[in-house]
VOGU-3710 file (C-alpha; in Angstrom, 3 decimals, decimal comma):
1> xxxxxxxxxx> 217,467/166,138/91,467  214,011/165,592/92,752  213,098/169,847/92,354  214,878/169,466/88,874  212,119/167,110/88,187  209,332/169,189/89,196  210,627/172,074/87,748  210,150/170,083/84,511  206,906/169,029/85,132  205,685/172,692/85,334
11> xxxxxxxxxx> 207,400/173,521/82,187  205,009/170,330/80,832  202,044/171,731/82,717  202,544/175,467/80,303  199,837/176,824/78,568  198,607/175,491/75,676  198,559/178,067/72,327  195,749/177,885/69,548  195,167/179,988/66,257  191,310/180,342/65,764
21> xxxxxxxxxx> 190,638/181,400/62,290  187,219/183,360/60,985  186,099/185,998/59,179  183,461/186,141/62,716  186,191/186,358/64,854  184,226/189,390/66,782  181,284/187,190/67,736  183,231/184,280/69,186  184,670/186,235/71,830  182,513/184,334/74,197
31> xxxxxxxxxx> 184,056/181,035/73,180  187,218/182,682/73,273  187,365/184,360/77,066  185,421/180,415/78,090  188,724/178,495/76,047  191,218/181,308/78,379  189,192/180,704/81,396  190,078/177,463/81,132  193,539/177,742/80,796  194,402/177,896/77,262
41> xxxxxxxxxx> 196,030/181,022/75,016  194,119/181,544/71,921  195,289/183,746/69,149  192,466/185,104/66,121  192,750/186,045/62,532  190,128/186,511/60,793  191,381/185,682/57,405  193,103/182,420/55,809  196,381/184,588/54,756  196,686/186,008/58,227
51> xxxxxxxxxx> 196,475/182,692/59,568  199,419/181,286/57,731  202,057/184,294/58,430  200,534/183,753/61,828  201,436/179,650/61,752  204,632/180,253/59,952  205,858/182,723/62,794  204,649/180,844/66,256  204,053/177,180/67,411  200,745/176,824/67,905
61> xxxxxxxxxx> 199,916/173,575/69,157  196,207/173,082/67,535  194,375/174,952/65,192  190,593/176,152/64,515  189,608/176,818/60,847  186,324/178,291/59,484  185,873/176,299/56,564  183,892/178,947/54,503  185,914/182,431/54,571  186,174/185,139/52,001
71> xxxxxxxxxx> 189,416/184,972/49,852  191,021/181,333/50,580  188,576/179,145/51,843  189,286/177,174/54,674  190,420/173,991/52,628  192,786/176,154/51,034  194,058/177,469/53,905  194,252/173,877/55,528  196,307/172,771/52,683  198,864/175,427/53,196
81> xxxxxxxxxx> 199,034/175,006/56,790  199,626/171,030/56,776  202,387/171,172/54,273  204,360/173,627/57,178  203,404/171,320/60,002  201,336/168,775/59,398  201,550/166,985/62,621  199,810/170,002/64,192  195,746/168,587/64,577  192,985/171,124/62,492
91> xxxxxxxxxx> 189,798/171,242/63,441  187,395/172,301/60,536  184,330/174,472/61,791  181,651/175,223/58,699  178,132/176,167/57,998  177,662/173,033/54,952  177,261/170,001/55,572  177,779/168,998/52,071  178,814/165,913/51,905  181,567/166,387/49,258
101> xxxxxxxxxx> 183,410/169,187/51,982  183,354/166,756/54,609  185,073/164,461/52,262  187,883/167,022/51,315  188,346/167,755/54,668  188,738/164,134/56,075  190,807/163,842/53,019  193,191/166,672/54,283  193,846/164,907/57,462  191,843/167,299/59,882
111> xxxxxxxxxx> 191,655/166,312/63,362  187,907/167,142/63,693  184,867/168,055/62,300  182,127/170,738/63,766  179,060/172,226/62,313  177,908/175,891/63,043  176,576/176,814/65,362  179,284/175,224/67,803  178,750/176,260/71,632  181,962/176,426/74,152
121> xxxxxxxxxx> 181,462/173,000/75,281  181,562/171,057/71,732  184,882/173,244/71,064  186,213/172,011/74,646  185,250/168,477/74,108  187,154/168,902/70,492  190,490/170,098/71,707  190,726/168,043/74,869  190,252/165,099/72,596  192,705/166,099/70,017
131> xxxxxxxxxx> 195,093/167,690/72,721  194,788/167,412/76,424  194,923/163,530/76,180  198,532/163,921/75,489  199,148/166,509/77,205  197,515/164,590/80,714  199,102/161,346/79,806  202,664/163,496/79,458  201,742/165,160/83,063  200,344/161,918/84,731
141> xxxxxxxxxx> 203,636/159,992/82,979  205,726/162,209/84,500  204,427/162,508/87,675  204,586/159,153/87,755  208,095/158,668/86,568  208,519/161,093/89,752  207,404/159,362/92,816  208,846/156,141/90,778  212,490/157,681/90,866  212,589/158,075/94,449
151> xxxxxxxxxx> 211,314/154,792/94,844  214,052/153,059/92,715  216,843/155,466/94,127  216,115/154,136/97,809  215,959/150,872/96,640  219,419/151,151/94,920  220,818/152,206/98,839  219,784/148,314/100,256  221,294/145,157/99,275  219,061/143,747/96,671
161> xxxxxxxxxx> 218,313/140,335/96,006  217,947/138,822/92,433  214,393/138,977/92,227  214,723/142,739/93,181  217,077/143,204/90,742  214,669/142,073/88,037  212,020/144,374/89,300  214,353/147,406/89,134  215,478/146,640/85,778  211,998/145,491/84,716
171> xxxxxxxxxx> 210,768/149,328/86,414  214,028/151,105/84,312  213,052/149,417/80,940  208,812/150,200/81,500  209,818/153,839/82,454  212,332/154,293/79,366  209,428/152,803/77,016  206,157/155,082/78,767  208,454/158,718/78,636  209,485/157,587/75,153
181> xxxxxxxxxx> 205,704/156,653/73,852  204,760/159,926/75,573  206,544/162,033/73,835  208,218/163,483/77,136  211,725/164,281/76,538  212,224/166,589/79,554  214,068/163,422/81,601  215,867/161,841/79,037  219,190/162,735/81,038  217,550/162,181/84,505
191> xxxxxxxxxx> 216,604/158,801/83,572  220,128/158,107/82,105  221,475/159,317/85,232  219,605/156,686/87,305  220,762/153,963/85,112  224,118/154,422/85,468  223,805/154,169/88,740  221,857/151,089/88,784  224,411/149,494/86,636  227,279/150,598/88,898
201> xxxxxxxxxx> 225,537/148,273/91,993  224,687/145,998/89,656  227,733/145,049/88,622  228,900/145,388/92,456  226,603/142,867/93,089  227,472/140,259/90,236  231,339/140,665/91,663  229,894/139,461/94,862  227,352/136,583/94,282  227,942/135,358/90,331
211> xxxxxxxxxx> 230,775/133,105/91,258  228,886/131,312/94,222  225,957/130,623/91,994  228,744/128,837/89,664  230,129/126,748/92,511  226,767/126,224/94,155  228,166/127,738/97,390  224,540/129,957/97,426  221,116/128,232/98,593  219,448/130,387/95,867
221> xxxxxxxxxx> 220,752/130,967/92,555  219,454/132,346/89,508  218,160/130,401/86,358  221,333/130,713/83,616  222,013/130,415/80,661  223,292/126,587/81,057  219,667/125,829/83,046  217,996/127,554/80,894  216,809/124,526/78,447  215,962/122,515/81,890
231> xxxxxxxxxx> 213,974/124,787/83,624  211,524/126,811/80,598  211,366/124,126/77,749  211,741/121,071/78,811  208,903/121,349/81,590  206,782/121,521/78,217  207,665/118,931/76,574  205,817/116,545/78,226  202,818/118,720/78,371  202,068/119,318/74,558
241> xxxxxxxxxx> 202,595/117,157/71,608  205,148/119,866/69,903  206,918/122,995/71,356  208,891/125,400/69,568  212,354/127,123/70,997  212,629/130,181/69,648  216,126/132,199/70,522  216,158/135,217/69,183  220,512/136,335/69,396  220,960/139,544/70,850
251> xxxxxxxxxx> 217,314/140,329/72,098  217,559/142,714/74,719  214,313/142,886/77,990  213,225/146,387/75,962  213,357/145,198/72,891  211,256/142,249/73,563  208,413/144,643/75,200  208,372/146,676/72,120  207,542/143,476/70,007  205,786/142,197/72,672
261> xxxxxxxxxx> 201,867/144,341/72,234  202,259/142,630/68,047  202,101/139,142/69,388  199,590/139,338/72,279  197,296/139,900/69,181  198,084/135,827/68,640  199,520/134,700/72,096  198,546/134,774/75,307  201,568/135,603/77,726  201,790/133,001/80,421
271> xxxxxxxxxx> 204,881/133,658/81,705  207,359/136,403/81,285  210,609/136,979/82,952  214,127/137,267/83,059  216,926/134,920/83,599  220,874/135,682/83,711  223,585/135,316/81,280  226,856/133,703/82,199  229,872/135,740/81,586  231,281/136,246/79,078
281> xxxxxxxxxx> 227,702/137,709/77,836  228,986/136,856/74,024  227,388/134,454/71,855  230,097/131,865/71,697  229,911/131,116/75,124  226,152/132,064/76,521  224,470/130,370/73,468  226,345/127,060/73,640  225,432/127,077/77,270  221,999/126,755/76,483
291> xxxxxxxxxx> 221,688/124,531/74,246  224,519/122,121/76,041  222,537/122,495/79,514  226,436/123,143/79,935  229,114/125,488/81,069  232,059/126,203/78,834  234,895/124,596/80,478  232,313/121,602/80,950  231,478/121,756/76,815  235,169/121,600/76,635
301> xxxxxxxxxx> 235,820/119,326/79,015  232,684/116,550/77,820  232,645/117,148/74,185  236,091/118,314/73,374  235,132/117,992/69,259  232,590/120,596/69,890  234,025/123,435/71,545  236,251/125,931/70,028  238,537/128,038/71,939  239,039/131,850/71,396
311> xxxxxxxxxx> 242,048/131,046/68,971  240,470/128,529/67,402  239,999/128,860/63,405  236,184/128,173/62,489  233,153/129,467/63,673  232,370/129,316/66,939  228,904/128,093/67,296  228,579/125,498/64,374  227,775/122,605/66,775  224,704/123,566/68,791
321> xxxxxxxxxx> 222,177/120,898/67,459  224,835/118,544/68,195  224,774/119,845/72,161  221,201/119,856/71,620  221,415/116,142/70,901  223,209/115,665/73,721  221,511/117,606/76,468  218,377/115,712/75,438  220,725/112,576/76,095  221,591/113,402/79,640
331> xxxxxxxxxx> 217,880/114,519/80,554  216,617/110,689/78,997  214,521/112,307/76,703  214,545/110,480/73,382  212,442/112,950/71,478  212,325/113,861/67,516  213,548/117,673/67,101  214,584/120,214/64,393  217,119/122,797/64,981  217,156/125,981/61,931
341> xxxxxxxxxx> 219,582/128,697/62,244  218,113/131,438/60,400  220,267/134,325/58,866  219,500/135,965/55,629  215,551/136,272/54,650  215,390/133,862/52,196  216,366/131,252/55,100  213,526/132,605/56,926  210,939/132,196/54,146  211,826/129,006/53,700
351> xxxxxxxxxx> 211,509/128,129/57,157  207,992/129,449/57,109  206,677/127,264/54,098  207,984/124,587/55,851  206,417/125,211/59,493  203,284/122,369/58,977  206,165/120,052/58,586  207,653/120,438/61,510  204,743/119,505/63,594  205,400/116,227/63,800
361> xxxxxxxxxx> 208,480/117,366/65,655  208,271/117,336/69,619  210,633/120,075/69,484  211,850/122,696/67,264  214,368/124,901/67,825  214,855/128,062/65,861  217,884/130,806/66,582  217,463/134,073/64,567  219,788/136,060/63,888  218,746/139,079/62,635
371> xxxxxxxxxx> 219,141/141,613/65,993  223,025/140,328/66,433  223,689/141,456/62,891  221,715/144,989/63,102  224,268/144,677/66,646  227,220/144,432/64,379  226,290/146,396/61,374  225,914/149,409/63,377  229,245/149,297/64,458  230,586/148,701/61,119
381> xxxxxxxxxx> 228,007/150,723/59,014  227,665/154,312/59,220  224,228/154,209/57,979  222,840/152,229/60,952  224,617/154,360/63,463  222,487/157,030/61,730  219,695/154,922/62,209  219,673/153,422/65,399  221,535/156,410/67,129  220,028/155,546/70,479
391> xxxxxxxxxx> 218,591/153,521/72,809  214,929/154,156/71,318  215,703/154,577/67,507  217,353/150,847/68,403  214,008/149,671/69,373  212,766/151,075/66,938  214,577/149,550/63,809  213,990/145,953/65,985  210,219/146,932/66,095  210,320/147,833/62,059
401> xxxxxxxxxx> 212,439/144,599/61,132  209,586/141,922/63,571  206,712/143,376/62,015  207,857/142,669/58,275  209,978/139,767/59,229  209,503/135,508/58,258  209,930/135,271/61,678  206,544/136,826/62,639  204,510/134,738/59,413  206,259/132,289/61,582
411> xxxxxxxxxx> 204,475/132,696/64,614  201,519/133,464/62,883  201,377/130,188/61,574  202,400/128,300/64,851  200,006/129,953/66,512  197,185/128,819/64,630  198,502/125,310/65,042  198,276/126,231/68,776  201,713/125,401/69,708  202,822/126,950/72,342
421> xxxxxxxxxx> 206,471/129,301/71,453  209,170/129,875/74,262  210,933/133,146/73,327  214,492/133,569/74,469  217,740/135,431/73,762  221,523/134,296/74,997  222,659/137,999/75,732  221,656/141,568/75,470  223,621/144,159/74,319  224,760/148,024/76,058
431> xxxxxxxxxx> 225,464/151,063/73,879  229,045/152,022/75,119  230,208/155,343/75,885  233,633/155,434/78,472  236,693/153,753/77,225  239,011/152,162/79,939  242,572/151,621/78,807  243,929/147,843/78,674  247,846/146,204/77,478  248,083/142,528/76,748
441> xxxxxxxxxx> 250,223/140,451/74,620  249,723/139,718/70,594  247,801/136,629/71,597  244,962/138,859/74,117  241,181/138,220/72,775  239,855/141,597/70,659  236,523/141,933/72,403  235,446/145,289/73,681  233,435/144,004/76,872  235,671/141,197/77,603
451> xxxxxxxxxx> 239,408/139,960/77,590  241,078/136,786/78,028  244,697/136,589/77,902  248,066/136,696/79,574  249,880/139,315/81,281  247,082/141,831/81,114  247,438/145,157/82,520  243,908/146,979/83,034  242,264/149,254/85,628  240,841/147,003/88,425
461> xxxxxxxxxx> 238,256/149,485/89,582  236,707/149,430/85,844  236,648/145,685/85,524  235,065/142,166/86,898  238,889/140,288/87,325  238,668/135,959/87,325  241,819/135,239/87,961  241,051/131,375/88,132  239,000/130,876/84,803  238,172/127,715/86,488
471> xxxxxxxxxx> 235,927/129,291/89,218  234,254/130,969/86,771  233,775/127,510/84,206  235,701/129,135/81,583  238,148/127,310/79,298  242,164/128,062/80,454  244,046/128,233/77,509  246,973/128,072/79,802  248,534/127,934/82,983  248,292/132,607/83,351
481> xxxxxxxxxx> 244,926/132,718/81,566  242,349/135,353/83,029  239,723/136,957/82,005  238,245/140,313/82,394  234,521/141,919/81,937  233,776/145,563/81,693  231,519/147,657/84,069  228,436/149,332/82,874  228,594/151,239/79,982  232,486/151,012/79,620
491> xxxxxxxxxx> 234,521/149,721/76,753  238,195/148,050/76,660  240,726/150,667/74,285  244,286/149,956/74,211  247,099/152,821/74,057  247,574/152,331/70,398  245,816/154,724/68,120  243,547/155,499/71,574  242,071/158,451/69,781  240,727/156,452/66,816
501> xxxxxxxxxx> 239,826/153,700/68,581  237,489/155,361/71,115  235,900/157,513/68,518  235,314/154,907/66,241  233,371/152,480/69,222  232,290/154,729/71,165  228,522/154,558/71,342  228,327/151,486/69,592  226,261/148,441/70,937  228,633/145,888/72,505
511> xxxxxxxxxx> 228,446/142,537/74,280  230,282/140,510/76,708  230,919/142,620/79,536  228,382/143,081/82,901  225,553/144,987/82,911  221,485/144,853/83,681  220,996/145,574/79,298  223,466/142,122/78,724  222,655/140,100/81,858  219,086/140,250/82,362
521> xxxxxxxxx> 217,714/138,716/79,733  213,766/138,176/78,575  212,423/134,800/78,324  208,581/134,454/77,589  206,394/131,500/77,140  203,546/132,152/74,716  200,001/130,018/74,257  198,203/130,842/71,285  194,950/132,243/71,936
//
């Protein structure tokens, strides 16, 4: 895999092509043969309607216009060229330096501007501005991406501990963004490939340790969702007169970075890391952790009017300021707080008029909604499966929605109030993509990353099996409940309709199974700058 890799990185490394256009084209030559002697293919015409059969026919990757040639002038000729690809950079040589030209050029969306007479070093300087910086942050991405892979594929071989875990995902996520923002496509499926396979020992590694950390048979254990509240907000609240709690649903680590760069423009980021979700990685169950300080079976067991079980009628997570209330109870912290569950947009507007108001507050919690529901509409719509028909196009859409969201006027706001913000999610979220078959009776849970129920009959190799829900501080509905989670990127189908059903979810975002997208999870503590 490793000489696949630098194979691609020579097919990165080809020659660039440009189209130099003049109606001179026989005294440049020196410019020319200095351009090829430093690595570059340049093809001439020395006339605008040459020049665009020439651009219509082969994929240049820059251009070089004369603005003043006889027949179409070298605006006209720009205009034609930019409405066949008009992410290909022009740069505009000329004799005038009328201002009005200049104008129309800039106006047209040239790359750069040079006045005659131009010598082989303003021409180099022009194109390795408007080209070679992409094309040496591609070569030094992937180069890097290189020697990273071997580094992450022997550290995959040891036994890793959680913090090594976090750096491996934290290394998968940065490399997945930096290829993406580089335009390098060339190890999309290398990438992929890698992981998979850090998922598979992943979830190895939760079947071996995530059950000690429950029983506190393990000297070190992970922060969780149920410690979460005790370990990165309440520290704060006796260090600043007001804190907000902000828990995004559904946020995954690479979807935070990618809304990250908007806010350090407000915040500085004191502290970001990861902590892990308990299983089942599904709202009802992570999120009420968190804001109980609790696990389920102990909700259930402590505050028996505010848990609801699987077959329960009634939402599911309609209590949390309540557990809120009480967590704060247990921890002696008699404290004024607000708790806003935000989603539709005209909730969120609201909440932002309101945000001076809540000041007074010691705490305020906040849970928005809005990445769950893209979760869950592109499942359901086919629109968004259009839209968000990947990993990156998901990011994406996120990116799109926090920019023109209430929630960022939000932070806005709370940041100039210098408050500090503690961003959080309860679970992440994998796109699915192997079905693995599973029979239980009529009264067997419907999730696609999880199951609890009786008499289940499922591949063991494909799944995380609790036989004892009680080991793992779930609920036990009764005396033969289990429960089972789904490994890496697989999905539960049963034998009815099997062809519909796969087709229909697979590659569809899902929750509540075991893998580094739904476990490791960002949390971030913001000051305002």
């Amino acid at each position: 895999m490793c000489s696949e890799l630098a194979s691609n990185i020579h097919q990165i490394m080809k020659k660039i092509s440009i189209l130099w256009a003049d109606d001179e084209i026989d005294l440049l030559k020196p410019q020319i043969l200095f351009l090829t002697d430093k690595g570059y293919e340049v093809a001439t015409a020395n006339n605008g309607d040459d020049a665009i059969d020439m651009f219509r026919e082969h994929d240049y990757s820059l251009v070089i216009l004369d603005e003043n040639m006889p027949g179409k002038s070298g605006l006209e000729v720009l205009t034609e060229l930019k409405s066949i690809r008009a992410e290909i950079p022009v740069i505009m040589i000329t004799k005038s330096e009328e201002e009005h030209i200049m104008d129309e050029a800039i106006g047209s969306k040239i790359s750069d501007y040079l006045i005659k007479p131009v010598n082989s070093s303003q021409i180099l300087s022009s194109i390795k501005k408007n080209l070679d910086i992409k094309r040496i942050i591609t070569e030094k991405t992937s180069s890097g991406y290189l020697q990273e892979f071997r580094n992450i594929g022997m550290a995959l071989s040891d036994h890793l501990d959680i913090e090594e875990w976090k750096d491996i995902y934290r290394k998968l996520v940065y490399w997945e963004i930096e290829l993406q923002s580089s335009g390098n496509t060339e190890f999309e499926d290398t990438l992929r490939m890698q992981k998979n396979e850090a998922n598979l020992q992943f979830f190895h590694f939760i079947k071996s340790h995530y059950l000690d950390w429950l029983s506190g048979k393990t000297e070190y254990k992970p922060v969780m969702s149920h410690t979460l509240f005790k370990s990165k907000v309440a520290p704060l609240l006796s260090q600043h007169d007001s804190v907000f709690f902000i828990v995004i649903d559904n946020l995954r680590f690479d979807q935070w970075k990618i809304i990250q760069p908007t806010l350090t423009e407000l915040y500085k980021v004191e502290e970001e890391e990861m902590y892990f979700s308990i299983l089942p990685t599904a709202t009802h169950y992570a999120r009420n952790a968190i804001f109980a300080g609790l696990l389920p079976s102990e909700i259930e067991k402590l505050h028996p009017k505010l848990w609801l079980n699987e077959d329960d009628e009634g939402g599911k997570n309609m209590h949390e300021e309540e557990l809120v209330k009480e967590q704060l109870k247990r921890m002696g912290l008699n404290i004024k707080f607000s708790y806003d569950k935000i989603t539709n947009l005209m909730a969120g507007k609201k909440l932002n008029e309101n945000i001076k108001n809540l000041l007074s507050n010691k705490l305020n919690i906040i849970v928005y909604n809005f990445v769950d529901m893209l979760s869950h509409a592109r499942t359901d719509m086919e629109v968004i499966r259009e839209l968000a028909n990947d990993e990156a196009a998901y990011r994406s859409i996120t990116a799109s929605w926090f920019e023109h969201s209430p929630l960022l006027d939000i932070l806005r706001k709370v940041a100039a109030y210098k408050v500090p913000v503690v961003i959080s999610t309860d679970h992440g979220t994998i796109r699915v993509k192997e079905p693995t078959q599973v029979v239980g009776d009529r009264d067997t849970t419907t999730n696609l990353r999880y199951k609890q129920g009786r008499n289940l009959r499922y591949e063991a190799k494909d799944v995380f099996e609790v036989t004892d829900p009680q080991k793992a501080f779930l609920p036990r509905i009764n005396v033969s409940t289990r429960y089972i989670f789904a490994k890496e990127d697989k999905f539960f189908a049963y034998p009815n309709n099997y062809n519909y059903y796969v087709n229909f979810y697979r590659n569809t975002f899902q929750h509540g199974g075991i893998s580094l997208e739904e476990m490791l999870i960002p949390v971030v503590r913001l000051m305002p700058k």
